[in-house]
N, C-alpha and C positions, 0 to 999 in steps of 0.2 A: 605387882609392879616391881621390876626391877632396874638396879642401878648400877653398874660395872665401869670400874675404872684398869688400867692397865700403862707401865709405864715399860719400854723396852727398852736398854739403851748397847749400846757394841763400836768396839772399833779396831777388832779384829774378825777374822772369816775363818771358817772349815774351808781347803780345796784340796781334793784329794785324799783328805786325811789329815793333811796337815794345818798348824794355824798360819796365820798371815795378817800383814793389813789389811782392812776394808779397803786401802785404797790401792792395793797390790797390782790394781790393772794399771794402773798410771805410772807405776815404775818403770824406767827404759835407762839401759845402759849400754849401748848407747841409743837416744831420742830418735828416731827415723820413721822410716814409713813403718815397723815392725809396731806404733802406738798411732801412726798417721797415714794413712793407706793411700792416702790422696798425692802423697809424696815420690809413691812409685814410678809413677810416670815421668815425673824430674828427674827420677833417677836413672832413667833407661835414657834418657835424652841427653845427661851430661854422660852416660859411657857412653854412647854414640858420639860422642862431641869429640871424647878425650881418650877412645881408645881403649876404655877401661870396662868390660862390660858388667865386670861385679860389680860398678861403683856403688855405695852408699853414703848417704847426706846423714852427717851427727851433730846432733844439736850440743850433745853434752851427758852429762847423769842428770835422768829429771828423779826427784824422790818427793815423795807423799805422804800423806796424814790426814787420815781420817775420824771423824768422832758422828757417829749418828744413835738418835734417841726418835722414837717412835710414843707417840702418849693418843688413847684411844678412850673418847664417856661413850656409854654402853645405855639408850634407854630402852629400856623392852616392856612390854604389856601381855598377858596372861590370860585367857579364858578358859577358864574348867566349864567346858559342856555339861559333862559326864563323870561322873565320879573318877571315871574310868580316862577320859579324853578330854585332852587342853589342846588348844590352837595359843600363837604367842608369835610375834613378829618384834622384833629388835631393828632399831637403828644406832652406827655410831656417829661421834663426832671425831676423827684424826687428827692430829698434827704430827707431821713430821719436819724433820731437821737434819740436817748434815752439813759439817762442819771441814772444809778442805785447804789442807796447805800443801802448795807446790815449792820445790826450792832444785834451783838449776845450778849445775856445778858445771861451766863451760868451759875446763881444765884442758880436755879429750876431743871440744869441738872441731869440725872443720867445716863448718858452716854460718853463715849472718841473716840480717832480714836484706829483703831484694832492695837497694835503694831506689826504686819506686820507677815510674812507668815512660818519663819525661826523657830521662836518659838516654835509656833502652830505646825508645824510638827514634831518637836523633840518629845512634848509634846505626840503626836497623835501614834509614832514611840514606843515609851515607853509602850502606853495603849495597844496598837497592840499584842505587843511584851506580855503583862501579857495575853489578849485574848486569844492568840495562846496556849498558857501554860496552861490552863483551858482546854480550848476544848482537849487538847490531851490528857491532864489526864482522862477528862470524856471518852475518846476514849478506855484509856486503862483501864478502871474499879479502878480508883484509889479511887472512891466512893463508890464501890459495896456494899461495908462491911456496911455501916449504909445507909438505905436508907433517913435518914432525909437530909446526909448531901450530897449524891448525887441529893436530889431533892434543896438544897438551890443552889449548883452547877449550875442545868442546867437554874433555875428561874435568877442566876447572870448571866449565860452566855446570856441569851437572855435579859434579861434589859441592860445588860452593850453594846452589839451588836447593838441592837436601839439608847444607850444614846453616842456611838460612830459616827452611822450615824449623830445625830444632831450636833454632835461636829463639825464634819468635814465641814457640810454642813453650819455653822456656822461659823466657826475659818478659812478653808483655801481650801475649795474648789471656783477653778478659777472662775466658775458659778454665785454660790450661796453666796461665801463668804460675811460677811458685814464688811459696812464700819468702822465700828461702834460697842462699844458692852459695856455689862454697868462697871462703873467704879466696883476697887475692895470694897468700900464702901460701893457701893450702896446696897438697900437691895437684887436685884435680883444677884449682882457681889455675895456676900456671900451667898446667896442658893444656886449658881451652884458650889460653890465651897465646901459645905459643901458634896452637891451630890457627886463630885468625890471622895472627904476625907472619906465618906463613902462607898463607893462602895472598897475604897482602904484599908481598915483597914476590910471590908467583906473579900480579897481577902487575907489577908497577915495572918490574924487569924482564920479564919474559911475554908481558901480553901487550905491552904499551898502555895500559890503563891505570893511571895514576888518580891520586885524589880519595882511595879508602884508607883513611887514616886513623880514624877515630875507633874506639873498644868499647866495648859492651860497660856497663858498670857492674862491677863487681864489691861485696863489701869488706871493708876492711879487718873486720874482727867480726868475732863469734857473738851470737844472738845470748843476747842478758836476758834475766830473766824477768823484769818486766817487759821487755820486747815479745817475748815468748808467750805472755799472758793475756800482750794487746796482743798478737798475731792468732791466738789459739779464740780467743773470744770475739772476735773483732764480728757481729751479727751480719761482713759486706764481705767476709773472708772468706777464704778455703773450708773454715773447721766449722768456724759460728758457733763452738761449747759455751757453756754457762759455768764457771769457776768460781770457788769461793762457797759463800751457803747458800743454800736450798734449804728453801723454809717453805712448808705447805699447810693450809690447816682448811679440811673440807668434811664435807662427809664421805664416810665409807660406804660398803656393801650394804645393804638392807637387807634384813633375813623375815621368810615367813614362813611357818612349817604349823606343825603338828603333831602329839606325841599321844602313844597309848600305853597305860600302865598296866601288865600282862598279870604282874603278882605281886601283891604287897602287904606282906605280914611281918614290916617292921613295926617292933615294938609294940605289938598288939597285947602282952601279957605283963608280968608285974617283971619278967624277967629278961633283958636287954636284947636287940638284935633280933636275929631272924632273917629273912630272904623277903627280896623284892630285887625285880625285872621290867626294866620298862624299851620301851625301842618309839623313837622319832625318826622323821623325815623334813626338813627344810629345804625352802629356796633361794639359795644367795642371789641379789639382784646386781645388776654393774651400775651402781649408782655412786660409784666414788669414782674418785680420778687416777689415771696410770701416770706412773714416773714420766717426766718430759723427754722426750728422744732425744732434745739437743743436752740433755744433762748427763755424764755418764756416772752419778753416782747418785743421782735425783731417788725419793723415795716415794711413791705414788700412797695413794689414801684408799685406794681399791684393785681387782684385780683386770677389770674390762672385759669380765664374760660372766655367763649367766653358770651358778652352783650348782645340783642337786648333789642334795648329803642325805647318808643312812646314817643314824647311829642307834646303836644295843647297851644298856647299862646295865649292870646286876650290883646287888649291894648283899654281901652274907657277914652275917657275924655273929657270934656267942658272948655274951657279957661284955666286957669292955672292950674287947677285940673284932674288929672286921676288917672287907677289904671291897674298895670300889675296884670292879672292874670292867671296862669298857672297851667297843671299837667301833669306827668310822670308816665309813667308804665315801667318798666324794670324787662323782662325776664332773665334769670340768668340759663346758660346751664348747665351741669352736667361736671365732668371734676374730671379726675384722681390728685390726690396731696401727697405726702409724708407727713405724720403727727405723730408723738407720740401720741397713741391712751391712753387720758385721760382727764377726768377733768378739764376744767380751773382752777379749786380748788385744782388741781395736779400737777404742775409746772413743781417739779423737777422730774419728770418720765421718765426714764432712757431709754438706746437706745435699750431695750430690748421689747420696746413700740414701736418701730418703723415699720411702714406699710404701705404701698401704699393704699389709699382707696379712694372710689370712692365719692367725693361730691356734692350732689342736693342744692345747694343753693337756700333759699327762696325766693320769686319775691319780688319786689318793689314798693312803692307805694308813691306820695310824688304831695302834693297839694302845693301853695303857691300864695299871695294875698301880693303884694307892692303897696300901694297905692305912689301917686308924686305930688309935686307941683314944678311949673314950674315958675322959678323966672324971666324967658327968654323966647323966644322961640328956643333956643337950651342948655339949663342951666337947668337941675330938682334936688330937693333932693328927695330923698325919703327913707322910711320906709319898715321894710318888716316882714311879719311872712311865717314860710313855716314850714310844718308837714309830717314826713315822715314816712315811717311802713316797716320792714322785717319782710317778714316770715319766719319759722324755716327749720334750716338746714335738711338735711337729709343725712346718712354716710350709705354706706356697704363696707365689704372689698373686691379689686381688687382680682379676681382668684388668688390664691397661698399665698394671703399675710394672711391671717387669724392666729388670735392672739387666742390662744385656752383658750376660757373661760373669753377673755376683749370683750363687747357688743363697737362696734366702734359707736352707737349714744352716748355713753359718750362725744364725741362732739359736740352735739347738746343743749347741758349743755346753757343757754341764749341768744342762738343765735336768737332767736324771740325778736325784738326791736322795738322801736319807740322813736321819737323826736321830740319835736317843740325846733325852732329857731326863733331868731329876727336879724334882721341888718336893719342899718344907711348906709346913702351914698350919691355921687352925682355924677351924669350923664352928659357928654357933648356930643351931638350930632347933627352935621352938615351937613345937604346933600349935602351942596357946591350945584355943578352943574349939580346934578343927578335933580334938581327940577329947572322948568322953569323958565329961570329968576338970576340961582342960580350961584356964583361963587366960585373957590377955591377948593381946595383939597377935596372930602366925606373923612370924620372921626367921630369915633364917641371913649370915651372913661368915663370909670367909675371907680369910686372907692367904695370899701366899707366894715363895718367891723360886722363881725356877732357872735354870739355866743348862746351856746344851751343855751334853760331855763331852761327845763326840757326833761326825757328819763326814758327812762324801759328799761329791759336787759342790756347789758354792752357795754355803752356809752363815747365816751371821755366827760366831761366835758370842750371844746375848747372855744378857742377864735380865730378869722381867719381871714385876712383884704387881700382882694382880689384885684386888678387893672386888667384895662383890656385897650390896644387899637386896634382900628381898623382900617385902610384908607382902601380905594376901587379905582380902576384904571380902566379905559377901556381896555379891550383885545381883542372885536371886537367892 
């Protein structure tokens, strides 16, 4: 029987090589569609508006802080067939946690929240309304008589017709509406506004149509940063994220394998060490939960596809001296998952990204070499490095779900990684009465604490101190 605990905790990241926040995706200087994707299209609709086609919408400096801990119980069970061959299936229990603080500096802003939908309609109701008045007069030849001023007519009916679609698609359609739009200050709030004053003083002096008086509403100051938190969370919004902590506690992956012990002439004689070889195979199962898609910092409790792992162990050593060393292959099956199709660098990308798609996860690769000295003969410390390698993701989308014109390997954005680790520790292990001669309970138990040194792609930078016990029993 065994018994495995594990606590991880980090609140910084590997990317690239370097450290960082864990919450370094959330940083934007300035806030725009470059963390909000769903913003772009407001923004191609106020340069069309105002002339400007680079235009960008700035919320502000948004800045972050993250703390996540990861704590995992381990129960496993053991059958030795064969002297030679055990079968053993582990399940855990997870919790995870992540702890997030946002804080908006709207120094740099030129944008607010949309003063809501009431307005914008009146406003839209009024333009409508002088539209309608145009077109019918050009219907009934109310231009005929000078042709300059029947062609200034039908050039405002069709600019005004366009610069409506944008309005609307902009201001208070339930789709496309934004959150967001720039203040009346700003320079693009007084473009667009100069736009309509103009279109409006065309229509009232040159067309005979009078009566479009009224302006879009626009807001007066830059989005605060509880504004930004109801806007970004709000589950009827644009974004619909999940801010703040993320607390999950389920079960993991479930493992069931089987191991064969090739060679083992440790400690067979009065004098320490020796060699022994053994090689397993397990089945990791998708029986835990994946991080939540509307969370962009969420920590899942399992991976959502089905494992196969090799692993090879040898143990050599002479007197007080040895060294474990190991390596692992793990397969990593294909497997259907619900994801917001974007960017890590895209956080807050809205539920209008959301799609069933199909992921090929990278294999695995992970060597590791602990050397030990043996202060006992059941007492060792030891040291350890171990180096691990992912290969990169691969996405398509699941029949039907297809996002027209988002490439779903935008998730594949660093998913290629690698780590070395080191850990400290020390091992107690007794075979009691499994060896000739031997009395008392087999047990065997460890403890130890490890953390990365270095990674590529996006890495937690952790710290992790593991325990482990085991007793063994007769059952034939």
């Amino acid at each position: 029987m065994e018994l495995e605990g594990s606590l991880e905790t980090f609140d910084r990241r590997f990317r690239a090589g370097n450290r960082e926040s864990y919450a370094a995706d959330l940083f934007s200087n300035p806030l725009g569609s470059d963390r909000i994707p769903g913003l772009a299209e407001s923004e191609a609709r106020i340069g069309r508006i105002t002339g400007n086609a680079g235009y960008q919408l700035n919320l502000g400096t948004l800045t972050a802080d993250a703390h996540a801990d990861v704590g995992a119980g381990w129960l496993g069970l053991s059958l030795g067939v064969t002297d030679n061959i055990t079968v053993f299936g582990r399940i855990p229990l997870v919790r995870s946690r992540v702890q997030t603080i946002l804080g908006l500096d709207p120094t740099s802003a030129n944008a607010g929240l949309n003063p809501g939908t009431t307005d914008q309609l009146t406003f839209l109701s009024n333009m409508d309304a002088a539209l309608a008045t145009l077109s019918a007069k050009l219907a009934a030849g109310d231009y005929d008589a000078d042709p300059s001023q029947r062609a200034l007519a039908e050039a405002t009916l069709a600019d005004a017709t366009a610069l409506r679609a944008d309005l609307f698609g902009l201001l208070a359609d339930p789709s496309t509406g934004s959150p967001v739009l720039p203040t009346t200050s700003s320079t693009a709030g007084v473009a667009l506004t100069a736009r309509i004053t103009t279109l409006q003083a065309t229509l009232a002096n040159n067309l005979s149509v009078p009566g479009f008086t009224l302006m879009p509403a626009l807001p007066d100051s830059p989005v605060t940063e509880t504004e930004l938190d109801q806007t970004l969370s709000d589950p009827a919004g644009p974004v619909a994220v999940q801010l703040g902590e993320s607390r999950v506690t389920f079960r993991g992956d479930a493992e069931l394998g089987a191991s064969l012990t090739v060679v083992d002439n440790w400690d067979r004689s009065v004098q320490r060490g020796g060699f022994r070889a053994a090689i397993s195979g397990l089945v990791r199962f998708p029986t835990g939960r994946r991080e939540r898609p509307d969370d962009p910092l969420d920590i899942g409790t399992g991976d959502g596809q089905t494992d196969i792992q090799l692993d090879a162990i040898g143990d050599v050593g002479r007197g007080p001296l040895g060294a474990r060393i190991s390596g692992t292959y793990v397969m990593q099956r294909p497997s259907n998952i619900l994801k917001r199709v974007a960017s890590p660098d895209q956080p807050f990308a809205g539920p209008d990204r959301l799609a069933q798609v199909r992921r090929d996860p990278g294999e695995i690769l992970v060597v590791s070499a602990r050397p030990f000295y043996r202060l006992a003969r059941t007492v060792a410390l030891h040291a350890g490095v171990e180096h691990w390698s992912h290969g990169s993701d691969g996405y398509t989308y699941v029949s039907g779900n297809e996002l027209p014109g988002i490439d779903p390997n935008l998730l594949t954005q660093d998913s290629e990684a690698n780590a070395t680790l080191l850990s400290v520790g020390i091992t107690y292990s007794n075979p009691g009465r499994l060896r000739p001669g031997g009395t008392g309970l087999p047990v065997d138990a460890s403890w130890s604490y490890e953390r990365v040194l270095r990674a590529s792609g996006r890495v937690p930078n952790s710290h992790a101190v593991r325990a482990r016990f085991r007793m063994y029993f007769a059952v034939w």
